[in-house]
VEXLUMTI-683876 format. One record per residue: residue in one letter; x, z, y of N, C-alpha, C in turn. Coordinates in steps of 0.02 Angstrom, whole numbers, padded with zeros to 5 digits, always signed. Example, Ala and Ser with C-alpha at 12.3 -4.5 7.8 and 13.67 -1.06 7.14 Angstrom:
# residues 2
A+00660+00390-00284+00615+00390-00225+00660+00390-00165 S+00642+00354-00112+00684+00357-00053+00645+00394+00002 
This chain:
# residues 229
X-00651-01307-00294-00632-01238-00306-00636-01220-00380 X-00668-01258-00423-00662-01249-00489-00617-01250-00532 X-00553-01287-00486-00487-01305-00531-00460-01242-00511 X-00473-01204-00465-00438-01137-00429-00457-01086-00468 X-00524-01081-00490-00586-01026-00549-00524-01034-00607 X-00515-01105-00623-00512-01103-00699-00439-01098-00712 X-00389-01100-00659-00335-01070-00644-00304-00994-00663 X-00338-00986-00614-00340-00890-00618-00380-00865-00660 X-00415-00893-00718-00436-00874-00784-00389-00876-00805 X-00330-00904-00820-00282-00921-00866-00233-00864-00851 X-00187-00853-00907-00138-00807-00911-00104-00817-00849 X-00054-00862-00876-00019-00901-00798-00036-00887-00716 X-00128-00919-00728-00142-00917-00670-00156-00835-00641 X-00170-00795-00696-00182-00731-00684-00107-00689-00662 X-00061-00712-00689+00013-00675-00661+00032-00713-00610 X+00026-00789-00588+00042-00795-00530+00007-00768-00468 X-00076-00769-00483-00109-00744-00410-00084-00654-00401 X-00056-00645-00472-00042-00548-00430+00024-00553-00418 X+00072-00609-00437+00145-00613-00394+00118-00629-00310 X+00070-00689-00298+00058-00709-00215+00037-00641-00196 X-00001-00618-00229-00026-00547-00190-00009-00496-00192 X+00044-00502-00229+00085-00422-00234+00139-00443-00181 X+00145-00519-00180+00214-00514-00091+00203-00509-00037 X+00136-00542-00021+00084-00502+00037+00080-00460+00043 X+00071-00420+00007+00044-00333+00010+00113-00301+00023 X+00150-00315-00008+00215-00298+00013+00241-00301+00076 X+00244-00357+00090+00264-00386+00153+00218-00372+00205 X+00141-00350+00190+00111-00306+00226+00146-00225+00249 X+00145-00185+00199+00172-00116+00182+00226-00122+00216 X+00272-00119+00222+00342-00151+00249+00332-00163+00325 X+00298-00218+00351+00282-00207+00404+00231-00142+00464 X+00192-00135+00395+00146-00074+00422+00188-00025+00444 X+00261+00000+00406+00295+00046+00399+00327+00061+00470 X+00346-00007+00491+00392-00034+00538+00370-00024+00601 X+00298-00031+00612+00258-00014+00660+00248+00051+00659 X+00219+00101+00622+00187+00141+00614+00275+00203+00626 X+00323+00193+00600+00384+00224+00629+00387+00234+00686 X+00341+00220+00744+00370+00210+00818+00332+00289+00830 X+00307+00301+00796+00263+00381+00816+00320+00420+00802 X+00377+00409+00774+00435+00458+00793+00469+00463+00866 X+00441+00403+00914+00475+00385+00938+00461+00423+01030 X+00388+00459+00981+00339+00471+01053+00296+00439+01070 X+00237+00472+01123+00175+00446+01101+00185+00357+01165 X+00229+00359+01213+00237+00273+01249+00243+00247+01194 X+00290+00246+01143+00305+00171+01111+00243+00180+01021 X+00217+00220+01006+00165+00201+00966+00090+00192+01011 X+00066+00209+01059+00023+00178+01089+00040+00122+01143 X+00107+00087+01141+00106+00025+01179+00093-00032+01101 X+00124-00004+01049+00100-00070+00998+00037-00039+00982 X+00008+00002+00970-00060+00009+00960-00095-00047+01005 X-00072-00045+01064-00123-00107+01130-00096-00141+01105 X-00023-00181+01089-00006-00226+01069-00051-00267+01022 X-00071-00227+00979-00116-00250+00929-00171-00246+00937 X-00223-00221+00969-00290-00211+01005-00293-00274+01038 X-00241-00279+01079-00238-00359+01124-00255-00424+01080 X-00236-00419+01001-00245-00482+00973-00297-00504+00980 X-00356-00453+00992-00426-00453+00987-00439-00480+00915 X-00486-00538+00889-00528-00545+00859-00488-00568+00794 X-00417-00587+00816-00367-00594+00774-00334-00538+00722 X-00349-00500+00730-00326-00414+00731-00371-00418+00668 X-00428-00422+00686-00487-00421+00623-00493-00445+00557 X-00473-00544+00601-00474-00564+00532-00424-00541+00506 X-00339-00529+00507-00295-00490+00471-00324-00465+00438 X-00358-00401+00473-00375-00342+00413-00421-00376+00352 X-00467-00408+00370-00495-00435+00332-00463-00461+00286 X-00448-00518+00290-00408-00540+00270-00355-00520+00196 X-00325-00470+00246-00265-00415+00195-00322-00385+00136 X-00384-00353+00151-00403-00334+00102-00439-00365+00051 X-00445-00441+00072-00487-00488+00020-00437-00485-00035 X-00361-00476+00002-00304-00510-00024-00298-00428-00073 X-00310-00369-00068-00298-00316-00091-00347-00317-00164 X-00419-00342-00123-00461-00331-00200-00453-00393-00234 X-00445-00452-00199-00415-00495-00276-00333-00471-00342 X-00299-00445-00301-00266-00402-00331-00273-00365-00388 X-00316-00316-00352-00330-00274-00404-00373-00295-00472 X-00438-00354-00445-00482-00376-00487-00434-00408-00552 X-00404-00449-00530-00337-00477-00575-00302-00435-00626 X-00276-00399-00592-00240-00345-00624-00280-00303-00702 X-00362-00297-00671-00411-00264-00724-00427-00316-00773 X-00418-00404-00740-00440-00428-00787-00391-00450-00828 X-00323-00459-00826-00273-00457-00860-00258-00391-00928 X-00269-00342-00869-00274-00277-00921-00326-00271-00977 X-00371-00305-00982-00433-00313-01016-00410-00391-01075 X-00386-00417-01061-00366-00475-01092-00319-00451-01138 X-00265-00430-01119-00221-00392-01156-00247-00337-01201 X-00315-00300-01185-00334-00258-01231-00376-00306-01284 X-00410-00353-01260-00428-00390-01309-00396-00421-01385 X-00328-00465-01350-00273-00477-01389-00250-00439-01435 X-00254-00384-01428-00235-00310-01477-00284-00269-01476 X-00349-00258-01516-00384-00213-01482-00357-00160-01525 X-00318-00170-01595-00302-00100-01632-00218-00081-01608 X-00240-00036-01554-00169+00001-01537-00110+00012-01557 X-00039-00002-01564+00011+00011-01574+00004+00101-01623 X+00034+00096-01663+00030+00166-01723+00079+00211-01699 X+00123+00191-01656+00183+00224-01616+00180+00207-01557 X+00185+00266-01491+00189+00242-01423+00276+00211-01423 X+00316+00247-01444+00387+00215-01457+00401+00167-01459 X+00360+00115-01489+00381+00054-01518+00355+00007-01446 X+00332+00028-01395+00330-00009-01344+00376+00014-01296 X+00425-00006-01258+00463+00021-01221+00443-00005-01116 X+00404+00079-01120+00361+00037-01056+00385+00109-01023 X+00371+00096-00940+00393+00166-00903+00310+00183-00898 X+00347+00245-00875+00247+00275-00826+00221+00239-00782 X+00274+00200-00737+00243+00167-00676+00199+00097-00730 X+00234+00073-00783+00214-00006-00785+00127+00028-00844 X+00152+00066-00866+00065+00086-00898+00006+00113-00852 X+00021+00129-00809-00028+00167-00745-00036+00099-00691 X-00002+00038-00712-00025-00031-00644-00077-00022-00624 X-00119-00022-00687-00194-00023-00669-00223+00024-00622 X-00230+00109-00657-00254+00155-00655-00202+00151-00572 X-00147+00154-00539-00114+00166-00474-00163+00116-00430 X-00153+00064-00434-00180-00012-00408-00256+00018-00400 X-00294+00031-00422-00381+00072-00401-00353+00128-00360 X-00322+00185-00375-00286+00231-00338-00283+00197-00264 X-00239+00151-00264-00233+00167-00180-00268+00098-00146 X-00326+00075-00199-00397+00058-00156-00414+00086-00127 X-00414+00147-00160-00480+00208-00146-00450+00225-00085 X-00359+00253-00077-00342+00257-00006-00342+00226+00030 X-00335+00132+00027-00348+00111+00074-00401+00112+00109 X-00464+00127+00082-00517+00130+00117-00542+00210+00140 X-00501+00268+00109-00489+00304+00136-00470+00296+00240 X-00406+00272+00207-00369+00257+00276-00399+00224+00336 X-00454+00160+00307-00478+00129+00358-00549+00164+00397 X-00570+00220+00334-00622+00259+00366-00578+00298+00423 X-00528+00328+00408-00483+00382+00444-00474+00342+00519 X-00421+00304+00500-00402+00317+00592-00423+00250+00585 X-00469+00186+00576-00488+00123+00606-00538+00124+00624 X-00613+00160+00594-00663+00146+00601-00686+00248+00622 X-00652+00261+00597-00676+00338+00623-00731+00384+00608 X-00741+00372+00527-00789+00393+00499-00778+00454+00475 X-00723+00484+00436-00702+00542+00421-00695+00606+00465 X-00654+00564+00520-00630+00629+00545-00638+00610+00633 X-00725+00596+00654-00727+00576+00722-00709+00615+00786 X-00692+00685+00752-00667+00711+00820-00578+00668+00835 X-00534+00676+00800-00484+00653+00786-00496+00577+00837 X-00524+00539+00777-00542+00474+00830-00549+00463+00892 X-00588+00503+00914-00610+00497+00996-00538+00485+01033 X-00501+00530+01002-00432+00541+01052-00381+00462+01058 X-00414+00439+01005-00395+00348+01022-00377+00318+01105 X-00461+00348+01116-00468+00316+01174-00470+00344+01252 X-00425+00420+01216-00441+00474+01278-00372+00472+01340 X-00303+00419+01321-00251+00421+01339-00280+00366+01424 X-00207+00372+01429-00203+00297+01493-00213+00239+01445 X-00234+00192+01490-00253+00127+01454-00284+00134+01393 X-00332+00194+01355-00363+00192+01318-00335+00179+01245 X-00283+00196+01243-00256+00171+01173-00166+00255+01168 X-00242+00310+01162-00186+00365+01133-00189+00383+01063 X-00165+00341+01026-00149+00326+00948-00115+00404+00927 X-00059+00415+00985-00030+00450+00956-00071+00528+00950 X-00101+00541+00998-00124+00597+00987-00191+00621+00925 X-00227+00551+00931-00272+00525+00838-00206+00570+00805 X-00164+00517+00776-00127+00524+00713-00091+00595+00722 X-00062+00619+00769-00020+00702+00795-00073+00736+00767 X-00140+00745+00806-00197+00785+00773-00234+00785+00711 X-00217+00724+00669-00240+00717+00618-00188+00744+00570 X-00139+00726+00576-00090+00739+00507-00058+00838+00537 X-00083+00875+00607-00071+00928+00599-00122+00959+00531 X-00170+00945+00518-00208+00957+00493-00167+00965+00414 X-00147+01038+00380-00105+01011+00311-00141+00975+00263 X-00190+01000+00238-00239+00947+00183-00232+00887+00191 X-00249+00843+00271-00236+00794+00291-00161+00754+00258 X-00136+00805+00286-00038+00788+00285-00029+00770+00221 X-00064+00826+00170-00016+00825+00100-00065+00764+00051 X-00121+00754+00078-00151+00704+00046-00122+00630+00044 X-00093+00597+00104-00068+00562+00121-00022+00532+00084 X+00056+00603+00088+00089+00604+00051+00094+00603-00028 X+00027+00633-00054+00018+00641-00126+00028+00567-00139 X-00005+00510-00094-00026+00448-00116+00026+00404-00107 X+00078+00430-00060+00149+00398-00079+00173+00401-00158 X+00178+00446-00199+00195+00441-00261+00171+00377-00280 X+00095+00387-00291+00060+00322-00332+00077+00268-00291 X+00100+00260-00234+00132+00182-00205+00199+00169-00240 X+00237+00234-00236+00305+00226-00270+00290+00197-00332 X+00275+00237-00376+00251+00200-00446+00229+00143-00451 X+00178+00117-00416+00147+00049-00413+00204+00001-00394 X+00238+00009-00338+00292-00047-00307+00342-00045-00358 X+00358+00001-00391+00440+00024-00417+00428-00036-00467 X+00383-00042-00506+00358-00082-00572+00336-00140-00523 X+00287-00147-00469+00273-00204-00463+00337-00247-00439 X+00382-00247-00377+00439-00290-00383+00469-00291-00441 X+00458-00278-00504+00493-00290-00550+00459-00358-00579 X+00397-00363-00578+00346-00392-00617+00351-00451-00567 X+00368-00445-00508+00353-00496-00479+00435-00566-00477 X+00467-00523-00488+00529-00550-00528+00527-00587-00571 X+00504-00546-00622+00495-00591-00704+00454-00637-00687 X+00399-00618-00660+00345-00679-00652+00370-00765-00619 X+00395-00753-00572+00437-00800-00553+00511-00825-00574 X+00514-00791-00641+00578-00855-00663+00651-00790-00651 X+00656-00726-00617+00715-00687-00603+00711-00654-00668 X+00735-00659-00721+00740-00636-00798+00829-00630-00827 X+00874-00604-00818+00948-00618-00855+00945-00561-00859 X+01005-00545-00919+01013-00486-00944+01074-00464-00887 X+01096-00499-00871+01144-00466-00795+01104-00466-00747 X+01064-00483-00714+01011-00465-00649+00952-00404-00668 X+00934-00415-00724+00868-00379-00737+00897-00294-00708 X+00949-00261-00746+00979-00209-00692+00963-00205-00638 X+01016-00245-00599+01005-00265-00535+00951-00260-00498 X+00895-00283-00527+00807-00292-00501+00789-00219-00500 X+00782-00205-00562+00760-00140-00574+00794-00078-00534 X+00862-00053-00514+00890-00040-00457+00860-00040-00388 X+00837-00118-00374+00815-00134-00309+00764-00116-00288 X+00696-00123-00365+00637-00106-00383+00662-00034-00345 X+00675+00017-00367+00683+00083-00371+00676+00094-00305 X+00748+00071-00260+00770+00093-00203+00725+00046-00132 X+00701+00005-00153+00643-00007-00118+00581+00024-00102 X+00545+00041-00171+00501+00077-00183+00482+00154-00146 X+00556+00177-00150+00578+00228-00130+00582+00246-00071 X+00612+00172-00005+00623+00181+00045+00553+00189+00091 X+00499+00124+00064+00426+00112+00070+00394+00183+00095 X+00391+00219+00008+00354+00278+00004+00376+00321+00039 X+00448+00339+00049+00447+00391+00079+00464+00384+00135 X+00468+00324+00155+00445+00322+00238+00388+00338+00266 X+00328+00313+00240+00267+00340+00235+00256+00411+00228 X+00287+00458+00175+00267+00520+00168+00303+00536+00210 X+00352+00531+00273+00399+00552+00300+00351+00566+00366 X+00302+00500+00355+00237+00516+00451+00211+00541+00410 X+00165+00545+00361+00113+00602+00344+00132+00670+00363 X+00213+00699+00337+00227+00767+00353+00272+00786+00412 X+00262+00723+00471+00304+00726+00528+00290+00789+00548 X+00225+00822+00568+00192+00868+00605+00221+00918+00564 X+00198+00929+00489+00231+01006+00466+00283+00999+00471 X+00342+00967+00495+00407+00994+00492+00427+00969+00549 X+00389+00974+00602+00437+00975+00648+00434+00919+00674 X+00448+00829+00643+00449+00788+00689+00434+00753+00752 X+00374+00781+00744+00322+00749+00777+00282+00812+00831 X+00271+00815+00900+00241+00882+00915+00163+00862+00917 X+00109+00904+00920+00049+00876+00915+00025+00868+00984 X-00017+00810+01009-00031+00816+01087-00103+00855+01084 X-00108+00877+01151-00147+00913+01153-00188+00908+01233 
């Protein structure tokens, strides 16, 4: 494991482990999305994959696990890269101009801690049921013990709830919009005719992600979604 340490010390090794883990996480998000859409669908088809996934049993776990080892090596990377780079230059650029960077690619860092903090937000919320245990209970109050939908209906009627959610779509937008970009370059996708192209895709990806997401946070205030009761 030492050749792996002294790896991911290295520049290289430091931009490749946040390309592996920025496609995971992606390819997490993406799927989360995909699932988590079925609560438009009514409360049968988001509490039949809710069991769906309950059924994995112990498999279910390590995932999560798993996903989030894969979240804080991420981020750890990301700080220690950002710290390397401050090293390399510790006397600042005399003009912000003379670097040509967006908001999303200067905030990697500062977004990337951001939606730590929500992910573990989230897993207090509706996995483990620490925040909001009345909400929770209703998990297990349906047929077959798995009424997801009425958790999430009763939680996101709640507006604070709703708009918090949504606030944290932005900082995903930002984070993804720049990260598929980075994860491009990193791997070798660099031409002055594609880089467009990427950055485009970056955008409208980013875009579709987030505001699919903010789209269930504010199902309930507008209507989509009715709350069970």
């Amino acid at each position: 494991m030492s050749w792996l340490s002294s790896f991911w010390r290295t520049s290289i090794g430091g931009k490749m482990t946040m390309a592996v883990t920025g496609l995971l996480l992606f390819g997490f998000v993406v799927a989360h999305l995909l699932g988590n859409l079925q609560l438009l669908q009514g409360p049968d088809a988001i509490n039949e994959y809710a069991k769906m996934l309950h059924d994995l049993g112990p498999l279910l776990w390590v995932a999560r696990i798993g996903l989030l080892v894969v979240f804080v090596v991420h981020v750890v990377t990301a700080v220690r890269l950002s710290q390397a780079n401050k090293q390399a230059r510790p006397v600042p650029y005399a003009s912000e101009a003379t670097v040509q960077a967006t908001m999303a690619s200067r905030s990697m860092v500062l977004s990337g801690l951001s939606l730590l903090v929500f992910v573990i937000y989230h897993l207090l919320h509706f996995t483990l049921g620490v925040t909001n245990p009345g909400h929770f209970a209703m998990k297990t109050s349906g047929a077959g013990g798995f009424d997801v939908y009425a958790m999430v209906s009763n939680s996101f009627a709640n507006p604070a709830i709703a708009l918090a959610y949504a606030a944290f779509q932005l900082v995903l937008f930002l984070h993804l919009s720049h990260g598929i970009q980075s994860f491009a370059q990193t791997v070798g996708i660099h031409h002055k005719r594609y880089t467009p192209m990427i950055k485009t895709l970056s955008f409208l990806l980013a875009l579709v992600v987030a505001g699919g997401n903010a789209l269930l946070a504010l199902s309930v205030q507008v209507g989509l979604v009715e709350v069970a009761r």
